[in-house]
Every structure is written in structure tokens, then in C-alpha cells.
Residue, then its C-alpha position, 0 to 999 in steps of 0.5 A: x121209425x117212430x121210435x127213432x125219431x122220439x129218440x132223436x127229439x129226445x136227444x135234441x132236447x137233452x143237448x140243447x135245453x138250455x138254447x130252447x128255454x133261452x129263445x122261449x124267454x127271449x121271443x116273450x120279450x120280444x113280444x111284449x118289447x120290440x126294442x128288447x131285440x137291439x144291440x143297446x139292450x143286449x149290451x146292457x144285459x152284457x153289463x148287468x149280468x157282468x157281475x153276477x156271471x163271474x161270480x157263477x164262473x168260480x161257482x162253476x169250479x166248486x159245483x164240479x167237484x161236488x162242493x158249494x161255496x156260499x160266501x161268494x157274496x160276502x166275498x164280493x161286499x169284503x173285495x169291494x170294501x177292501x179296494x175303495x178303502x184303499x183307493x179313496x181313504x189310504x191313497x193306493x194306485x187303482x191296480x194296488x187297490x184292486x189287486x190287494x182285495x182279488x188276492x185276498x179273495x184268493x186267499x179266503x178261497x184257500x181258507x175256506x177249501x183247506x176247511x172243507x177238505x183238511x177238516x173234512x167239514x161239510x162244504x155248506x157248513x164251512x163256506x156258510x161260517x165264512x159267509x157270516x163272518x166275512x160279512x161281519x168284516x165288510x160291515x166293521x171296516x167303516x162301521x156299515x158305511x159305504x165308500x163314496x168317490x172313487x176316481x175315474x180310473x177306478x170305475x173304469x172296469x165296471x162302468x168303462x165303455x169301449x166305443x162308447x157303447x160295448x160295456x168294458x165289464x162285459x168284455x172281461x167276463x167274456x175273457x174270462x170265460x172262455x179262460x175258465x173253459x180252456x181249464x176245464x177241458x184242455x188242462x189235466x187241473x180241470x179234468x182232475x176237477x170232474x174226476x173228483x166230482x164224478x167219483x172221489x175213491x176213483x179219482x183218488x186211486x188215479x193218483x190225483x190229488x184230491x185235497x190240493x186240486x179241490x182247494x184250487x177250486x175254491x181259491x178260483x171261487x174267491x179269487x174271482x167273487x173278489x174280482x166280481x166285488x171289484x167289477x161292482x163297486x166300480x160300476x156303483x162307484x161305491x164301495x158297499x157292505x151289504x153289496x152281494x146279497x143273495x148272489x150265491x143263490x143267483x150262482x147256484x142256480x145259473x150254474x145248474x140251469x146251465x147243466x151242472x149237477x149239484x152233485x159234482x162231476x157235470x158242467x160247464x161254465x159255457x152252460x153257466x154263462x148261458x144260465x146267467x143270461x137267463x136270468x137276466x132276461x127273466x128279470x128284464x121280462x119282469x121289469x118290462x111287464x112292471x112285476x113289482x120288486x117283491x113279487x119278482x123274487x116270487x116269480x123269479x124263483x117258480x120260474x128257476x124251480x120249474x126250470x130245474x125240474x124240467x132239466x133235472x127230468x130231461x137229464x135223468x130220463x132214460x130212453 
């Protein structure tokens, strides 16, 4: 009977780890901030975490299929540059502008899944070179200088307010999650990604297109780091080229905390999303108990590292 039970806890565990750590970081804010637990702030993490949980969304595809995209942020800064440009400087309508840059993120997704997979490049290898470059092109368009005032239409996506108190930026990630869920599970594409993750030789002898549909994965990274670069400088109502640094790291973590394993065929962008929050409670945590700057990224990362571990090990352990 014992034995039963330690099993069962076990099990309770290993399903719903990501929920624990989640209410064990929400009740240290309540604790040390009452007002942490109101509609005002869960709405202002909703905002805050907008960008960076759609970034993690098209991280999300690549991790599955047993890759790595780390010029997430530097698509970010480009998407950003590119459609303030393009509204403010060269006169182009708010849906030009955005769509021109979500498209061309998609097309540096393209670029860089036809590398990895026709060059047979490591992933880490391929996507940092892009990361290098891209950023080197963000920074050439206006010499490294931002873009400032962009129209109110604009801002809209990143900054507009439905009801004058749910953030629109929030709304979006929410659709789009639970768009990137529907692929996953209930398309043969986003099953064809955990196959390629879980076993290429087997996924390949299943007939699936393995070079194509791991392409896909990263043209969804682009397309939607691109989007994410948009969401941004409307929020900021800047156009910045050192905008997206470090958000690929923010990325990777988020998606393994949510249950993904670097190694491919695990995950879900549900867990992701839920990884996203996390760290944005971390970091609200911080802010409140008035951790500095720097010492925030310590903290931060120790804070990721043993949450990783202990997922890691709950996963792992056999019974």
C-alpha cells in the first residue's frame, strides 16, 4: 500500500510539476505583496510576458524536432527595425509595415531550416551565424539608431487595451497558443514534428518528410520572433536595434521548464506558456523584494538551473 502511494505522488509529481513550481512562486509573491494576486497585475504580467511567450511559442516547434534557434532575438531587433522603417520613414500603411517584416522573419526562418537540414550544419552552429549576422543588419539600417514615433495605429498591437484594462498583446499570445496547440496535436505536421524529434531513422522509414517539415519548424520560429519584433517596437513605440537581446536564452528555458526536452520528440507549447509565466513571476518576485538589476540575472539563472534539474530528475526517475 505504501508503495502505491509513493507511486502515485510520484506520478502526481511528474504530471503536474510545472503547476507546483508555479503556485510555490505565486504564494512567495503573495506573501511578500498582497496586491501581487489582482486582476491589474495578472494583466500586467499578461503584457510583459506577451513578447517574450511568442517568441518561446516558435522555439517551442524547433525544440520538438530536436533543433535550436538562437537568432530568435536578432529576428526580433530586424522585424522591429524593418516595420518602423517602413511606417514612419518611407510612409507605408500599419499592415504593410507589419506584414513586410512577419514575412521576412518567415523567410529568415526558411533560410535558416534550409541550412541546418540541405547542409547538414549543426543547428546551434547555423542559427548562431544568422544571429550574428541579423543583428549586424538591424544595426546597418540607421547606423544603430533607434526609430522614434510611430503612429498610434501602430502601437496598437503592443500597447492597445481592450476595455481599457485587458492588454490587446495579451489576447494575441493567448490565440496564438492555443493555435500552435491545435497544430500540434491535431495536424499530421505537428505530429510529424515529435516524430522527427522522437526518432529521425523511424520518422524517415514513416514516410515523412523530415528536411521539409523540420524547415516548417523553423519558418514558424521566424515568422513568429518576427511577430513577437513587431508586438515590441509597438509597445515601446520605438523601433530598437539592440531590441531581443538575450531572448533566445528566456526561450529555451521557458520551453524546457515547460516540459520539453532539448533533445526533441517532448513538449508542448501549453507547458511553454506556463514556463513563460514562471519567469515572469521570478522576475516580478525579484522586483518586489528590490534585488538589483544585476544581481537579478544571478538569481534568475540559479533559480532556472535548479528548476531544470528538478524537472530533469522527475522526468528521468524510474519507478
Amino acid at each position: 500500500m505504501d508503495a502505491i502511494k509513493k507511486i502515485n505522488l510520484f506520478e502526481f509529481i511528474k504530471k503536474y510539476n510545472l503547476f507546483i513550481l508555479l503556485l510555490f512562486f505565486v504564494l512567495i509573491a503573495v506573501i511578500l505583496s498582497p496586491r501581487f494576486l489582482t486582476w491589474q497585475n495578472f494583466f500586467n504580467l499578461l503584457q510583459q510576458s506577451a513578447v517574450g511567450g511568442i517568441v518561446a511559442l516558435g522555439m517551442t516547434f524547433v525544440i520538438i524536432t530536436g533543433g535550436i534557434d538562437l537568432s530568435v532575438g536578432s529576428n526580433v531587433a530586424l522585424a522591429g527595425m524593418i516595420s518602423s522603417i517602413l511606417a514612419k520613414n518611407l510612409g507605408c500603411s500599419t499592415f504593410v509595415s507589419m506584414s513586410a517584416a512577419i514575412a521576412l522573419g518567415a523567410f529568415i526562418g526558411f533560410l535558416t531550416g534550409s541550412i541546418v537540414t540541405r547542409f547538414k550544419l549543426p543547428d546551434y552552429i547555423a542559427s548562431m551565424a544568422m544571429m550574428i549576422s541579423l543583428r549586424g543588419v538591424a544595426l546597418l539600417l540607421t547606423n544603430g539608431k533607434p526609430v522614434f514615433g510611430l503612429s498610434d495605429s501602430f502601437r496598437f498591437l503592443g500597447s492597445g487595451f481592450l476595455f481599457d484594462i485587458i492588454p490587446f498583446s495579451g489576447i494575441v499570445w493567448i490565440v496564438i497558443t492555443c493555435i500552435a496547440a491545435f497544430l500540434l496535436k491535431y495536424t499530421p505536421l505537428g505530429r510529424s514534428f515529435y516524430a522527427i524529434g522522437g526518432n529521425n531513422t523511424a520518422a524517415w522509414l514513416s514516410g515523412i518528410l523530415i528536411n521539409r517539415n523540420k524547415s516548417i519548424a523553423y519558418i514558424f520560429s521566424g515568422l513568429l520572433s518576427a511577430f513577437a519584433g513587431v508586438m515590441l517596437a509597438s509597445w515601446l513605440s520605438t523601433g530598437q536595434p539592440n531590441a531581443g537581446i538575450g531572448i533566445e536564452t528566456d526561450a529555451i528555458a521557458s520551453t524546457v521548464i515547460g516540459g520539453a526536452s532539448l533533445s526533441g520528440g517532448i513538449g508542448g507549447v501549453w507547458g511553454t506558456f506556463g514556463g513563460v509565466f514562471l519567469l515572469s513571476i521570478i522576475t516580478n518576485i525579484l522586483n518586489l523584494v528590490g534585488v538589483p538589476s544585476y544581481f537579478q540575472q544571478i538569481v534568475k539563472g540559479l533559480i532556472i538551473l535548479v528548476a531544470l534539474i528538478g524537472n530533469n530528475f522527475i522526468t528521468r526517475k524510474k519507478i
